[in-house]
PDB file with one MODEL, atoms N, CA, C and O in Angstrom:
MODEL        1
ATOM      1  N   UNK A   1       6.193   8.417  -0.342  1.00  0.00           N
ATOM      2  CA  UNK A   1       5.584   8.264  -1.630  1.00  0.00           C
ATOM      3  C   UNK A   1       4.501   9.308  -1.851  1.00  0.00           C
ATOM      4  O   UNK A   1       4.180   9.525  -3.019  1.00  0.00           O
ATOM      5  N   UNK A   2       4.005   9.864  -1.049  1.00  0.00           N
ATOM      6  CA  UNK A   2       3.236  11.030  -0.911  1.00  0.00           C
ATOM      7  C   UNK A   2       3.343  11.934  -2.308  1.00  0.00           C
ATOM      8  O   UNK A   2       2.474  12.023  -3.175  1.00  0.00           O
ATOM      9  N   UNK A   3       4.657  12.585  -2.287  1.00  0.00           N
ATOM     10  CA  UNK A   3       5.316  13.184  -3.469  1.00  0.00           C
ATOM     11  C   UNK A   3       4.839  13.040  -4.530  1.00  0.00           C
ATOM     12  O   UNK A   3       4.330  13.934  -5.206  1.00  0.00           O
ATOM     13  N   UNK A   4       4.981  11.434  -4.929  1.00  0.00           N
ATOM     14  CA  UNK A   4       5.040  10.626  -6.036  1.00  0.00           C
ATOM     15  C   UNK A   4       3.574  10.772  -6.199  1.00  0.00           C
ATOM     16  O   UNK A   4       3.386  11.552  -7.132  1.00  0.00           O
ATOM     17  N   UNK A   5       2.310  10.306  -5.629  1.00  0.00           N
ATOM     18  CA  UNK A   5       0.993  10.703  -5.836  1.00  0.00           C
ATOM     19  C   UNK A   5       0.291  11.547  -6.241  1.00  0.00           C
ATOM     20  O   UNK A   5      -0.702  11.537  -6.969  1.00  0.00           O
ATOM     21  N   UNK A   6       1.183  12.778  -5.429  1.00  0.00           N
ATOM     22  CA  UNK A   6       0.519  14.016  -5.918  1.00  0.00           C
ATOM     23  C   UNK A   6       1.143  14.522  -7.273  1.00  0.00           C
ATOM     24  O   UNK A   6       0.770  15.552  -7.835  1.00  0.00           O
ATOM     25  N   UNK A   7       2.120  13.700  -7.729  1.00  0.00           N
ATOM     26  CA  UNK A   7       2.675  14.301  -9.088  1.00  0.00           C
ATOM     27  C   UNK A   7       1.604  13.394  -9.977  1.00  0.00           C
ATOM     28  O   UNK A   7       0.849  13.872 -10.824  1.00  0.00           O
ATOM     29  N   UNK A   8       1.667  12.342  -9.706  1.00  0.00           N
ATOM     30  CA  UNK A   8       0.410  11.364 -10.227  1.00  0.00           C
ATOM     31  C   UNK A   8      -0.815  11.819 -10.645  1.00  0.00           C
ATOM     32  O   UNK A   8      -1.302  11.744 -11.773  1.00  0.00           O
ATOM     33  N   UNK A   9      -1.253  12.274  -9.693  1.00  0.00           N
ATOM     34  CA  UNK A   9      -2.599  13.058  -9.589  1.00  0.00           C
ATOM     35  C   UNK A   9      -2.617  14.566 -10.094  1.00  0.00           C
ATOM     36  O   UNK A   9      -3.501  14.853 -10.902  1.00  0.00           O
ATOM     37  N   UNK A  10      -1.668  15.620  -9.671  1.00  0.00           N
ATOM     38  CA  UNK A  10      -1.887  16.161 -10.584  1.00  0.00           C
ATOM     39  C   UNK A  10      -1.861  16.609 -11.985  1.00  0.00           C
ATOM     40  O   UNK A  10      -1.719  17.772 -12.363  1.00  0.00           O
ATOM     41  N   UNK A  11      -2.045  15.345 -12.864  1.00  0.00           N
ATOM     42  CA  UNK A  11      -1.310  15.572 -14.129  1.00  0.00           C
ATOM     43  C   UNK A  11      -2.632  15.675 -14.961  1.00  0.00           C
ATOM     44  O   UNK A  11      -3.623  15.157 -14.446  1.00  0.00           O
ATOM     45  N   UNK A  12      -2.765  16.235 -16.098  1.00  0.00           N
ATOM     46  CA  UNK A  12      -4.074  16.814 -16.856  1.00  0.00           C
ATOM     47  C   UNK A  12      -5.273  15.808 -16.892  1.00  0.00           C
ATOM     48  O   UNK A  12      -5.222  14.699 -16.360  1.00  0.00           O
ATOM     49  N   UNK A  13      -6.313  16.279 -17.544  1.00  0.00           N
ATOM     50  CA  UNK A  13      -7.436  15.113 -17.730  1.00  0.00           C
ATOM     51  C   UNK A  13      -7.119  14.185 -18.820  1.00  0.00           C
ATOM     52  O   UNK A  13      -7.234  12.961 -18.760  1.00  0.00           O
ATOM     53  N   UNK A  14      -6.713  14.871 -19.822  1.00  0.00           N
ATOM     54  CA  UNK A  14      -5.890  13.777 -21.009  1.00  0.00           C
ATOM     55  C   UNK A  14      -4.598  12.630 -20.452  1.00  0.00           C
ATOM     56  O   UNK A  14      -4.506  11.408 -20.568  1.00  0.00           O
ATOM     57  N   UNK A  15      -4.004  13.312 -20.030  1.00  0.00           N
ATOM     58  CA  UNK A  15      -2.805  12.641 -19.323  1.00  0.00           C
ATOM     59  C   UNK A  15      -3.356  11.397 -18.509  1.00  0.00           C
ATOM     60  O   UNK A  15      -2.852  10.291 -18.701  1.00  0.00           O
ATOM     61  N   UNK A  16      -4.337  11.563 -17.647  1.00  0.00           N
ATOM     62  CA  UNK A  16      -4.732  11.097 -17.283  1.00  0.00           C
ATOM     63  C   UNK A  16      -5.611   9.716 -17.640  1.00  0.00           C
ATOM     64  O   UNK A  16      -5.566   8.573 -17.186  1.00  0.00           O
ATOM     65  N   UNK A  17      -6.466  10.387 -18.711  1.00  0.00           N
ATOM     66  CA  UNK A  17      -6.891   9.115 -19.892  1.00  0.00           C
ATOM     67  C   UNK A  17      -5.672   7.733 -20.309  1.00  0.00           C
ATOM     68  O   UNK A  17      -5.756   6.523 -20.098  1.00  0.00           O
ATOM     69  N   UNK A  18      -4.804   8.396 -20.837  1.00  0.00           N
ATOM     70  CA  UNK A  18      -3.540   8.597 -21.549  1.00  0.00           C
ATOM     71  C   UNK A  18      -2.862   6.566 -20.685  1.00  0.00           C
ATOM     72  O   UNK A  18      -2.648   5.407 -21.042  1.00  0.00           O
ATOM     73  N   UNK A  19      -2.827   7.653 -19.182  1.00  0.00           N
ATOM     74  CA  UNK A  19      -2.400   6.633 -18.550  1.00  0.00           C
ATOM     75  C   UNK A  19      -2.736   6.960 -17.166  1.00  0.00           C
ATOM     76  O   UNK A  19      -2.534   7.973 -16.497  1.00  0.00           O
ATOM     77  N   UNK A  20      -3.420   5.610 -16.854  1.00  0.00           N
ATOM     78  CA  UNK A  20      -4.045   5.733 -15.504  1.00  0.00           C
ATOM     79  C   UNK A  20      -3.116   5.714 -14.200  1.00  0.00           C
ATOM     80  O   UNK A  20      -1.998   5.200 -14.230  1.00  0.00           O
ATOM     81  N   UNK A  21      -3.853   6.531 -12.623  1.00  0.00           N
ATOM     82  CA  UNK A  21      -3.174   7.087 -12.011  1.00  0.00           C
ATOM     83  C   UNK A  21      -2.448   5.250 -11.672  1.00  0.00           C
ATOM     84  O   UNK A  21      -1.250   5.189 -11.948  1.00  0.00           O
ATOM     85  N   UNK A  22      -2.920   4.224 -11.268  1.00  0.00           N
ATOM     86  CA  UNK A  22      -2.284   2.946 -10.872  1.00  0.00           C
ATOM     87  C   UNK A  22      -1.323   2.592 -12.244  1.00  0.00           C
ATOM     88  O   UNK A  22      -0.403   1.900 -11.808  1.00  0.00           O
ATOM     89  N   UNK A  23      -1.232   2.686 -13.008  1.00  0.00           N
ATOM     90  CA  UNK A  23       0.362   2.814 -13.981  1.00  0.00           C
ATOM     91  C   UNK A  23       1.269   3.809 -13.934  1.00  0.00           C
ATOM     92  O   UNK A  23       2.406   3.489 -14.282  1.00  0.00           O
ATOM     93  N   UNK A  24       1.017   5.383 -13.467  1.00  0.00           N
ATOM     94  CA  UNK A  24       1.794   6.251 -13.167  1.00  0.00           C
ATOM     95  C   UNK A  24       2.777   5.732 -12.154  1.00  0.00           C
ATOM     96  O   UNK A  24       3.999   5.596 -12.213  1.00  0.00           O
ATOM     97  N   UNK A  25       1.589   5.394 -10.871  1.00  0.00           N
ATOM     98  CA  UNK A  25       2.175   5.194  -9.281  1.00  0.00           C
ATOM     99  C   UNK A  25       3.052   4.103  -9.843  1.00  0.00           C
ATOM    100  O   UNK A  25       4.269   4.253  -9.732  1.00  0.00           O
ATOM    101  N   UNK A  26       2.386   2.574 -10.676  1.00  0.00           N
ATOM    102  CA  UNK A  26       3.690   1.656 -10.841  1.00  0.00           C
ATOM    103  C   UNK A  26       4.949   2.013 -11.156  1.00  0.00           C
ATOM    104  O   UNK A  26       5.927   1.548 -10.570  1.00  0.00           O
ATOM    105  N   UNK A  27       5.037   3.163 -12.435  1.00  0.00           N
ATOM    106  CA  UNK A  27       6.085   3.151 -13.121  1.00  0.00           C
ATOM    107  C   UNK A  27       7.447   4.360 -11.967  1.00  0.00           C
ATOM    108  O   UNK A  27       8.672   4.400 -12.080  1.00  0.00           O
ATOM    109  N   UNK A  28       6.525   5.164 -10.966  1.00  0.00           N
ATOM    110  CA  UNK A  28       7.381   5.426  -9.960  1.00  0.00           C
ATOM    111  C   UNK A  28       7.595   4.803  -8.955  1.00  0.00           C
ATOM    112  O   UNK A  28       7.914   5.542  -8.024  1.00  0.00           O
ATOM    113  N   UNK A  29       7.550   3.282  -8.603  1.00  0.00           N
ATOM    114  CA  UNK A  29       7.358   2.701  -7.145  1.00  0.00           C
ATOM    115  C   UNK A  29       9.076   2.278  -7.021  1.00  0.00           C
ATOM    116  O   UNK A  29       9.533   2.021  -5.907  1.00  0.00           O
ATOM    117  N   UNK A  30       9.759   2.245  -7.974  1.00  0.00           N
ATOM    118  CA  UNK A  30      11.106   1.876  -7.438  1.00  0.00           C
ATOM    119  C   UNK A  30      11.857   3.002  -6.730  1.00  0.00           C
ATOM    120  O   UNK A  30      12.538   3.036  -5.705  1.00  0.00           O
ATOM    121  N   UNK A  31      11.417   4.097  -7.824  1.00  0.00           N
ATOM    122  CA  UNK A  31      12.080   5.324  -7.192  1.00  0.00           C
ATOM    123  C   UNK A  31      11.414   6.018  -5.780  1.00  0.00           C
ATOM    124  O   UNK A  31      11.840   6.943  -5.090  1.00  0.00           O
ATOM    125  N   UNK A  32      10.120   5.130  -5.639  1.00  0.00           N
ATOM    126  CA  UNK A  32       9.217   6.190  -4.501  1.00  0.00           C
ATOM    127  C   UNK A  32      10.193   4.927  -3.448  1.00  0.00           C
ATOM    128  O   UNK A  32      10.580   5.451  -2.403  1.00  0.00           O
ATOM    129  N   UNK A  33      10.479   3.890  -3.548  1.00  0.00           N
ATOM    130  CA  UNK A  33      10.744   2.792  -2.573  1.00  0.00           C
ATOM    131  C   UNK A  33      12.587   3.300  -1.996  1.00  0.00           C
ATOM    132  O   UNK A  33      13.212   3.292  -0.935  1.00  0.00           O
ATOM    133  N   UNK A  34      12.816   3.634  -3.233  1.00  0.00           N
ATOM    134  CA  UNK A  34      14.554   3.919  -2.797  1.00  0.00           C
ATOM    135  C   UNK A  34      14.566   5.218  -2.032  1.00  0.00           C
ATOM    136  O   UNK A  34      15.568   5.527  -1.386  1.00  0.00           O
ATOM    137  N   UNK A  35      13.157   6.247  -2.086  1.00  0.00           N
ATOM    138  CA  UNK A  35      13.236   7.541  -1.563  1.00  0.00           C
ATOM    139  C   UNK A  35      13.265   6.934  -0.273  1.00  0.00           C
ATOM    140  O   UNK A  35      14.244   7.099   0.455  1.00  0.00           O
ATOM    141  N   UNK A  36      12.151   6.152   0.130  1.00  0.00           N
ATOM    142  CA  UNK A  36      11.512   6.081   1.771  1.00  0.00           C
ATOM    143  C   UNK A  36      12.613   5.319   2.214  1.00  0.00           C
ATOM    144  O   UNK A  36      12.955   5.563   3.371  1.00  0.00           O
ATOM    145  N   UNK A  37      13.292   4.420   1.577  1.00  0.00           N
ATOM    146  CA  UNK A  37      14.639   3.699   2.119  1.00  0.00           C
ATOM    147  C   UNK A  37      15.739   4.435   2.451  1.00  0.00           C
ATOM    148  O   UNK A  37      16.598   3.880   3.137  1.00  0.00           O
ATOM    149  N   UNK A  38      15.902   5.615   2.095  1.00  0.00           N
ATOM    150  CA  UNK A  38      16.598   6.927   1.980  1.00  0.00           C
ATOM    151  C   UNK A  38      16.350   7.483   3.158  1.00  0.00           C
ATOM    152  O   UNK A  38      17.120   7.361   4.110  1.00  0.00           O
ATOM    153  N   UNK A  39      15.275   8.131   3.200  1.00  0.00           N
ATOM    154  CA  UNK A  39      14.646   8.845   4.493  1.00  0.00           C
ATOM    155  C   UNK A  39      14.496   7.814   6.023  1.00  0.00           C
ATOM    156  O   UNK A  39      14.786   8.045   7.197  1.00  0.00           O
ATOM    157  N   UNK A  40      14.002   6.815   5.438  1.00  0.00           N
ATOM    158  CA  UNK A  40      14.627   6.120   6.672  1.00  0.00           C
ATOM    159  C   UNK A  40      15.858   5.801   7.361  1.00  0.00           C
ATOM    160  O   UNK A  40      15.997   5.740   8.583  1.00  0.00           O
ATOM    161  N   UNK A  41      16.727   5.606   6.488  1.00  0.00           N
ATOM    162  CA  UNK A  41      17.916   5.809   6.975  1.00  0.00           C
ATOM    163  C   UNK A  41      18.709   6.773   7.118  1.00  0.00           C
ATOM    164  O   UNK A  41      19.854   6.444   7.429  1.00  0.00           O
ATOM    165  N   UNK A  42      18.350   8.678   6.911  1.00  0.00           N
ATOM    166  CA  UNK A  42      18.448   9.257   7.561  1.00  0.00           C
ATOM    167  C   UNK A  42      18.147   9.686   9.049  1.00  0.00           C
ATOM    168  O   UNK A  42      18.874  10.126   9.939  1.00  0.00           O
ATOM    169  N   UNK A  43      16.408   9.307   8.967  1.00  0.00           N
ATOM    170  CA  UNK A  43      15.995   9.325   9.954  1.00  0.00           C
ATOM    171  C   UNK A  43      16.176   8.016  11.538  1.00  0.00           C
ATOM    172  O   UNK A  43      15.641   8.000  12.646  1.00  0.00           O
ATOM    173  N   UNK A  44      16.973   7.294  11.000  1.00  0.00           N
ATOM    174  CA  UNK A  44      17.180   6.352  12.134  1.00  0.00           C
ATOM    175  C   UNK A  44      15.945   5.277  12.342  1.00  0.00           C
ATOM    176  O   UNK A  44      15.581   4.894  13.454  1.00  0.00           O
ATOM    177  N   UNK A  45      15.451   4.917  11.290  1.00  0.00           N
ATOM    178  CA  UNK A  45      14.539   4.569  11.742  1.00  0.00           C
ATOM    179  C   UNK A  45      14.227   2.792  10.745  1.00  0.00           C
ATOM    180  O   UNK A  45      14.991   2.522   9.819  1.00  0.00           O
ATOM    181  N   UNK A  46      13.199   1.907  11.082  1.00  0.00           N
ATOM    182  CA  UNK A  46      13.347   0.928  10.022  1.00  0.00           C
ATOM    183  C   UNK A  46      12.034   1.111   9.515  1.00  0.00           C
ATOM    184  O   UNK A  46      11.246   1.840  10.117  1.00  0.00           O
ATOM    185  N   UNK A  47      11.673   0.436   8.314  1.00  0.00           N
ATOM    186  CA  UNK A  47      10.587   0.631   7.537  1.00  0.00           C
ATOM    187  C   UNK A  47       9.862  -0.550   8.190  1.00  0.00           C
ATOM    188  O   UNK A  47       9.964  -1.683   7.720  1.00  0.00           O
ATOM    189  N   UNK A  48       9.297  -0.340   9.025  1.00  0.00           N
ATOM    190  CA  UNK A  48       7.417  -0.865   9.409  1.00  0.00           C
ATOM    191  C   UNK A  48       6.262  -0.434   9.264  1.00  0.00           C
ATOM    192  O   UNK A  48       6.154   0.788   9.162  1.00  0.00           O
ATOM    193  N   UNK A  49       5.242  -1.125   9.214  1.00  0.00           N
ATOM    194  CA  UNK A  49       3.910  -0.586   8.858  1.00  0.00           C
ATOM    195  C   UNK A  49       3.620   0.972   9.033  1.00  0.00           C
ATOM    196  O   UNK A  49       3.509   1.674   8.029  1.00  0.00           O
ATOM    197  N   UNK A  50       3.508   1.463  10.206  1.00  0.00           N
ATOM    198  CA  UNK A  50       3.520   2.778  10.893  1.00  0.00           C
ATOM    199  C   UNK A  50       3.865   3.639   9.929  1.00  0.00           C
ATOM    200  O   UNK A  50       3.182   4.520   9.406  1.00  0.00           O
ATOM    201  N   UNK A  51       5.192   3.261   9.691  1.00  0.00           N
ATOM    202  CA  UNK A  51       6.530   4.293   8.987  1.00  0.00           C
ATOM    203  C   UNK A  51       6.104   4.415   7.824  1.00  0.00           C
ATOM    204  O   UNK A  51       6.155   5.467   7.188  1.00  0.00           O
ATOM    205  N   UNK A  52       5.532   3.114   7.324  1.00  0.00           N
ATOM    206  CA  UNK A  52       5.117   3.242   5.803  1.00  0.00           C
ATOM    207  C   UNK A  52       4.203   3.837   5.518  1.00  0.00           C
ATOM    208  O   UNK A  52       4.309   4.677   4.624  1.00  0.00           O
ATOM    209  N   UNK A  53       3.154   3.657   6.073  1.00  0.00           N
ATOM    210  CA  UNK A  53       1.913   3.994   6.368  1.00  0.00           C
ATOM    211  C   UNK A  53       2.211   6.000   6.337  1.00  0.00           C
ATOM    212  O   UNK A  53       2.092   6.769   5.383  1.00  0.00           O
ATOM    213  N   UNK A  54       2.451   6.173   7.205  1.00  0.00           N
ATOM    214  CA  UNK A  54       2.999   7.687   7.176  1.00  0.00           C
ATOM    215  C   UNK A  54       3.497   8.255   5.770  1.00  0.00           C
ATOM    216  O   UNK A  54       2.979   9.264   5.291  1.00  0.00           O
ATOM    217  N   UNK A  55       4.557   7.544   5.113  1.00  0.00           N
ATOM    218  CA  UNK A  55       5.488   7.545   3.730  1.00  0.00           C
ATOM    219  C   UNK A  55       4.378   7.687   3.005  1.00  0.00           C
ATOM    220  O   UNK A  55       4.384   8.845   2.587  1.00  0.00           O
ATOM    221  N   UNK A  56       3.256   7.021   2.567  1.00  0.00           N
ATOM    222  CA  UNK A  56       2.270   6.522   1.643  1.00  0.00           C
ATOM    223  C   UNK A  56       1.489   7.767   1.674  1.00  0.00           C
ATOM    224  O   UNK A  56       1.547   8.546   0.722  1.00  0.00           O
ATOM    225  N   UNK A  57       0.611   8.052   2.923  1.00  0.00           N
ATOM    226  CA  UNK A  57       0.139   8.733   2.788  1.00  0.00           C
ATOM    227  C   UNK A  57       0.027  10.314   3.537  1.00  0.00           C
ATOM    228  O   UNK A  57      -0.995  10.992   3.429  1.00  0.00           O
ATOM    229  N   UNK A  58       1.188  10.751   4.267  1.00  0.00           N
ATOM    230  CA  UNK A  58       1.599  12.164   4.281  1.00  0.00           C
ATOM    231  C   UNK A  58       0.596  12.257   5.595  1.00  0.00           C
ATOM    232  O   UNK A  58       0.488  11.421   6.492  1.00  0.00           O
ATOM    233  N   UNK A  59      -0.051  13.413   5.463  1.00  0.00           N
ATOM    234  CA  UNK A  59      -0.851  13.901   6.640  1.00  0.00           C
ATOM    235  C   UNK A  59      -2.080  13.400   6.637  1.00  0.00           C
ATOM    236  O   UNK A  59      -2.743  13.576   7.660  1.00  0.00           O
ATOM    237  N   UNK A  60      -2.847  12.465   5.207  1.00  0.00           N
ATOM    238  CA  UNK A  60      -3.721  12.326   5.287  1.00  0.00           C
ATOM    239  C   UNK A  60      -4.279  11.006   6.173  1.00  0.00           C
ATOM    240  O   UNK A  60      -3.671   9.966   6.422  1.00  0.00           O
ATOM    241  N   UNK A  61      -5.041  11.228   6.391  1.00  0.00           N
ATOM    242  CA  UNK A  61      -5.294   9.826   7.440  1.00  0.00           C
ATOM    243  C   UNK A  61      -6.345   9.088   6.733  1.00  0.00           C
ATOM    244  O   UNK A  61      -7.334   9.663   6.278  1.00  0.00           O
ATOM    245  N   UNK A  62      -6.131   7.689   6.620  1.00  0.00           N
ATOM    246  CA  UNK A  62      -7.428   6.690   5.964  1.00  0.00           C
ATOM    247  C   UNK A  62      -8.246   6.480   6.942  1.00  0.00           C
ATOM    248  O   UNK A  62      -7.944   6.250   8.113  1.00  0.00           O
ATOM    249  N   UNK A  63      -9.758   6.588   6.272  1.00  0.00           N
ATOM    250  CA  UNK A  63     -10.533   5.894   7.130  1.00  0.00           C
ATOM    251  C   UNK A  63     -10.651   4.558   7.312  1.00  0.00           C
ATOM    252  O   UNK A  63     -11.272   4.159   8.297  1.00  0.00           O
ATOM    253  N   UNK A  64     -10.133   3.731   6.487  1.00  0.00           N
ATOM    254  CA  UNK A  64     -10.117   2.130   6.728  1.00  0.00           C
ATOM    255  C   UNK A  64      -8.991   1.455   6.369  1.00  0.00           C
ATOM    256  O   UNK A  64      -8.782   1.364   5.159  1.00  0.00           O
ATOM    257  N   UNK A  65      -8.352   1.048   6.987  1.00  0.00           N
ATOM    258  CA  UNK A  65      -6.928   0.299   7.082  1.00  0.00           C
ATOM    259  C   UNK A  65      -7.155  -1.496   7.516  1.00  0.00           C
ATOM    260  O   UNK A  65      -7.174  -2.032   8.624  1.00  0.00           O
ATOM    261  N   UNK A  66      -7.307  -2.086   6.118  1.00  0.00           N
ATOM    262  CA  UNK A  66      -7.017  -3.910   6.273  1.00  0.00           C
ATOM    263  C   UNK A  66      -6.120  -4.667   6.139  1.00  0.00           C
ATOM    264  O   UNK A  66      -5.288  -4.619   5.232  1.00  0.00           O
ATOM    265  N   UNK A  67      -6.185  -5.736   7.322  1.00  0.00           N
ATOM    266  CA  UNK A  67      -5.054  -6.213   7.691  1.00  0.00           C
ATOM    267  C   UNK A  67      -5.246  -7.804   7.144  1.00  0.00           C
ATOM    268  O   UNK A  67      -6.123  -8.528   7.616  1.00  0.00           O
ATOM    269  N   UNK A  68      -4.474  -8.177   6.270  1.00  0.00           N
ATOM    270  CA  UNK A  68      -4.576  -9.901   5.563  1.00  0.00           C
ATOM    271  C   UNK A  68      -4.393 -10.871   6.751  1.00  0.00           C
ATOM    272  O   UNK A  68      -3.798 -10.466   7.750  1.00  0.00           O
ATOM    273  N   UNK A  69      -4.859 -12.090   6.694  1.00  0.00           N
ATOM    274  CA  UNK A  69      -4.501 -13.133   7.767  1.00  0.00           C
ATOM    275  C   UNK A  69      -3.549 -13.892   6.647  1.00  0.00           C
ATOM    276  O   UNK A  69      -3.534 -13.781   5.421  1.00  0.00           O
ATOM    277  N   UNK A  70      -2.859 -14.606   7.432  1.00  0.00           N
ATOM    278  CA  UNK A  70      -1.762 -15.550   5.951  1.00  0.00           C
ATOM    279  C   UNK A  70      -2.910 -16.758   5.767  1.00  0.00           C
ATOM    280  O   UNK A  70      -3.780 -17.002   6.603  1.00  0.00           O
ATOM    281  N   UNK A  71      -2.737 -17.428   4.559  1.00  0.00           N
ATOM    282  CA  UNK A  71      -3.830 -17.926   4.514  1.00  0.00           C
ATOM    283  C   UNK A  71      -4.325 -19.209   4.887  1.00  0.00           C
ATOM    284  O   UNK A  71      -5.513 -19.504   4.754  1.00  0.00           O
ATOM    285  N   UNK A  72      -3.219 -20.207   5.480  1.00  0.00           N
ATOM    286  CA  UNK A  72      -3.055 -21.241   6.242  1.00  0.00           C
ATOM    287  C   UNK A  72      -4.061 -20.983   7.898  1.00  0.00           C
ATOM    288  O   UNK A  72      -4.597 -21.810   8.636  1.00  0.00           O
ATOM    289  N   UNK A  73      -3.986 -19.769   7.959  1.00  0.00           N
ATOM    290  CA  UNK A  73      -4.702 -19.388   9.742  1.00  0.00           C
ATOM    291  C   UNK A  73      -6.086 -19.319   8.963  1.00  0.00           C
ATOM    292  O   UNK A  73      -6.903 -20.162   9.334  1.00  0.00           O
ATOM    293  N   UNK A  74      -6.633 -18.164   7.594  1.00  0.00           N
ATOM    294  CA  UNK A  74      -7.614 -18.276   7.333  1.00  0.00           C
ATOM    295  C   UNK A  74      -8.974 -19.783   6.929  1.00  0.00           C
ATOM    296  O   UNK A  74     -10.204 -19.837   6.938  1.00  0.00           O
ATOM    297  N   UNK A  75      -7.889 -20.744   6.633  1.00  0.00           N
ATOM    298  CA  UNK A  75      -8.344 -21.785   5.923  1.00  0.00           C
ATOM    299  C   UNK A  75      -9.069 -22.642   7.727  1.00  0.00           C
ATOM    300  O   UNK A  75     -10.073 -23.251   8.097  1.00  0.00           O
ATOM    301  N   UNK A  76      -7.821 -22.162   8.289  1.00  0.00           N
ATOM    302  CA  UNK A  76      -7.630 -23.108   9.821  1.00  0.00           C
ATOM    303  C   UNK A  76      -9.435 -22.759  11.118  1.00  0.00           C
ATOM    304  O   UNK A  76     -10.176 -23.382  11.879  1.00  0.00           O
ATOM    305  N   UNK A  77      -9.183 -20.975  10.388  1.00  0.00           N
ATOM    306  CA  UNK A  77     -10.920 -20.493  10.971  1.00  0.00           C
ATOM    307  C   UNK A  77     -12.063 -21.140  10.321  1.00  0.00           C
ATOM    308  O   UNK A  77     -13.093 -21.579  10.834  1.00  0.00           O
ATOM    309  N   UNK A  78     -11.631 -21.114   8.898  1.00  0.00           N
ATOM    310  CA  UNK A  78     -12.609 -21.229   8.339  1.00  0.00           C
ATOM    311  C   UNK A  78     -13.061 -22.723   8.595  1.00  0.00           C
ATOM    312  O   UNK A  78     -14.283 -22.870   8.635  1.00  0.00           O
ATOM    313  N   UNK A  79     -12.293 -23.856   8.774  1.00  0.00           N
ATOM    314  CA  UNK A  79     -12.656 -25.217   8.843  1.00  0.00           C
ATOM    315  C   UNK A  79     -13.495 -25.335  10.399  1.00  0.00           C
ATOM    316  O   UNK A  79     -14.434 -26.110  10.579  1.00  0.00           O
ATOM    317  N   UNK A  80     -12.953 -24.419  11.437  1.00  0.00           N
ATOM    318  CA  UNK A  80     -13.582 -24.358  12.821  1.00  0.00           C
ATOM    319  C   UNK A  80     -14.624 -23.953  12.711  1.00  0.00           C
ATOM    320  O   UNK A  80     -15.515 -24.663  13.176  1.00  0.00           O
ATOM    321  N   UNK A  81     -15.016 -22.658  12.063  1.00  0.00           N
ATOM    322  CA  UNK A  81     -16.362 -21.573  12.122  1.00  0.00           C
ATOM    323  C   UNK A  81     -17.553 -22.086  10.970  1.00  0.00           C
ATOM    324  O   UNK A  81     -18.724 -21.766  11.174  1.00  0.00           O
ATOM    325  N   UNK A  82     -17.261 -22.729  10.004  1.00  0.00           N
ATOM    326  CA  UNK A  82     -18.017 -22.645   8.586  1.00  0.00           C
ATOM    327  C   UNK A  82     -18.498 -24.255   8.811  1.00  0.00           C
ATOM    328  O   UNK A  82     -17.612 -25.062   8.527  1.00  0.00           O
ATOM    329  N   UNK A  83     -19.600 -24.753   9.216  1.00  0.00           N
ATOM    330  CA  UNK A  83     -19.241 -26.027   9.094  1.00  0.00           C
ATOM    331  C   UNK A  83     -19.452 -26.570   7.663  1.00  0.00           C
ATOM    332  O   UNK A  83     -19.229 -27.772   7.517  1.00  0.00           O
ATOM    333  N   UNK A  84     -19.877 -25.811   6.513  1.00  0.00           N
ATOM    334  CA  UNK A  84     -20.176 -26.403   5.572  1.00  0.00           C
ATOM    335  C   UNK A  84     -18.586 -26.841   4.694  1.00  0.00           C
ATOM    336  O   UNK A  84     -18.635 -27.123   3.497  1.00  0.00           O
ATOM    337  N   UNK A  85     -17.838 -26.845   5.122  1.00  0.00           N
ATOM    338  CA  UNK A  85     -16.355 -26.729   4.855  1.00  0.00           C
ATOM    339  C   UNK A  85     -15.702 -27.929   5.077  1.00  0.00           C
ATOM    340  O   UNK A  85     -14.861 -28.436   4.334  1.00  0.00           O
ATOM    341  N   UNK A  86     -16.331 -28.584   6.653  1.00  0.00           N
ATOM    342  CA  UNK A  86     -15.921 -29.791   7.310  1.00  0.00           C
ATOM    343  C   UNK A  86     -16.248 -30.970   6.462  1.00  0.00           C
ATOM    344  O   UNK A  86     -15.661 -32.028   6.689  1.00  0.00           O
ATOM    345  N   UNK A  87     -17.243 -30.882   5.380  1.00  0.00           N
ATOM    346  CA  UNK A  87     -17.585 -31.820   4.873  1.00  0.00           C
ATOM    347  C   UNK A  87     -16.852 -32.112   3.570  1.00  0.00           C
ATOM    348  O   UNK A  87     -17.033 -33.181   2.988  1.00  0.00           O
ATOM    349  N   UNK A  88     -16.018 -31.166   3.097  1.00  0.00           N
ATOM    350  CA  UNK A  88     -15.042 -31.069   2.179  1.00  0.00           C
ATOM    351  C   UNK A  88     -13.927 -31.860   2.204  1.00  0.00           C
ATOM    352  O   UNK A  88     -13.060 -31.733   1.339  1.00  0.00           O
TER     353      UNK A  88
ENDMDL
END
């Protein structure tokens, strides 16, 4: 999807007004999704985090990468750790 971003991004300052870069990226995510499904299955490979992660963002590396808990485990900490919760 890399591709798809930088066509995103580089498009004028009006263009840009026009329509923001998170509606650009939406209106290409089927075609950015069928690319990396593409390339993965040239490349032998299955789409996991890693892989995606790579797809998304090319050479650049993030400085902060967050990971969701599902929210049944979050609720499950939170009733152990929070006691103001227990009384709920």
């Amino acid at each position: 999807m890399g591709g798809f971003w930088r066509q995103c991004n580089a498009r004028s300052a009006p263009e840009k007004i026009r329509l923001s870069h998170r509606e650009c990226m939406r209106a290409r995510m089927p075609e950015a999704r069928k690319a990396e499904a593409d390339a993965a299955a040239r490349a032998g490979v299955r789409l996991q985090p890693p892989t995606l992660m790579r797809a998304v963002y090319g050479s650049f590396e993030p400085a902060l990468i967050v990971m969701l808990r599902l929210p049944w485990e979050r609720m499950h900490a939170a009733y152990y750790n929070y006691v103001h919760y227990r009384g709920r």
